[in-house]
PADREN-447786 format. One line per 5 residues: number of its first residue (from 1); their letters; for each residue x, y, z of C-alpha. Coordinates in steps of 0.25 Angstrom, whole numbers, plus 2048, in hexadecimal, padded with zeros to 3 digits. Layout:
<rs>
NUM = a = X,Y,Z ~ ... $
</rs>
This chain:
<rs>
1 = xxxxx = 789,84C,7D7 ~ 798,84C,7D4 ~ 79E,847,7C7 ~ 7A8,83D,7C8 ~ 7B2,849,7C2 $
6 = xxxxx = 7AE,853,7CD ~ 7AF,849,7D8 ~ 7BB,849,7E1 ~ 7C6,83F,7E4 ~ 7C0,83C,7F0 $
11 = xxxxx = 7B0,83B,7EC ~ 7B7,831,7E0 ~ 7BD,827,7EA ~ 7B7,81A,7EB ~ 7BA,80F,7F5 $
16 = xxxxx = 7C3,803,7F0 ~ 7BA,7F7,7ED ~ 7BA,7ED,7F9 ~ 7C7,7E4,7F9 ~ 7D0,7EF,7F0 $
21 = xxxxx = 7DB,7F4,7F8 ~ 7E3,7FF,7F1 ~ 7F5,7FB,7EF ~ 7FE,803,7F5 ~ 80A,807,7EA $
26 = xxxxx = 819,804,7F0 ~ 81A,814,7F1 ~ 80C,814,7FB ~ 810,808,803 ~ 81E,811,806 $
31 = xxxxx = 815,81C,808 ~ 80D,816,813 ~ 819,811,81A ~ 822,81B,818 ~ 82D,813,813 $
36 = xxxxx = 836,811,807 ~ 837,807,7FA ~ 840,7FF,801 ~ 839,7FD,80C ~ 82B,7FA,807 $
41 = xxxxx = 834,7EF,7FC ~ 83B,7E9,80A ~ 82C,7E7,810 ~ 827,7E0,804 ~ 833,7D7,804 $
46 = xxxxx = 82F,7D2,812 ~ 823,7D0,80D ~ 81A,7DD,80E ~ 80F,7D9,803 ~ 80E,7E0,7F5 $
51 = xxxxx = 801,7DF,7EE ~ 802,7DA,7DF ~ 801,7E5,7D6 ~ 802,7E4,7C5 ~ 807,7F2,7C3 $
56 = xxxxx = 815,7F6,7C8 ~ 818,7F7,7D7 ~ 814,7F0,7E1 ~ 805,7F3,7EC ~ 804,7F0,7F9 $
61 = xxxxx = 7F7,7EF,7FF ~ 7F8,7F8,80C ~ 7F1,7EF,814 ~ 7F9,7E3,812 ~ 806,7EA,813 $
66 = xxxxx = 801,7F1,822 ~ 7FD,7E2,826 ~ 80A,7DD,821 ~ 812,7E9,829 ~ 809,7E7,837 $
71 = xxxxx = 80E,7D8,834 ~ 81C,7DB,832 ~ 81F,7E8,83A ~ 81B,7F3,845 ~ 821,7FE,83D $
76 = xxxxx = 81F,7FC,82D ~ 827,808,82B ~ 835,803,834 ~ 833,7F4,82F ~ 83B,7EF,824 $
81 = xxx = 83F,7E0,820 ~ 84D,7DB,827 ~ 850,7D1,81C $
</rs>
């Protein structure tokens, strides 16, 4: 049997526990939709949701920011808020 030391990243993974949802930093969430600061800070003003967070930054729960973009927009990416 392995040791926990000779394991590898892979064999030491374990699932998240039922109703845990890992928070996507501000740099992620610009990650996954290609976008810039700005653009990410003009969703949120109209209303993209934010999870709250006690450490510096904000999160964003993937799930609730695709939800709120298919409400929203077709294209997440050429969407931005006309104020």
């Amino acid at each position: 049997m392995n040791t926990p030391a000779k394991r590898t990243k892979r064999e030491r993974r374990v699932p998240l526990p039922a109703g845990l949802v890992p928070l996507l930093t501000q740099r992620e969430i610009e990650t996954y939709y290609g976008v810039s600061t700005w653009q990410i800070d003009q969703w949120r003003k109209a209303g993209m949701p934010a999870e709250p967070f006690a450490g510096q930054g904000r999160r964003y729960d993937l799930a609730k920011c695709q939800e709120w973009h298919a409400r929203h927009a077709t294209d997440a990416r050429s969407w931005s808020a006309a104020a």
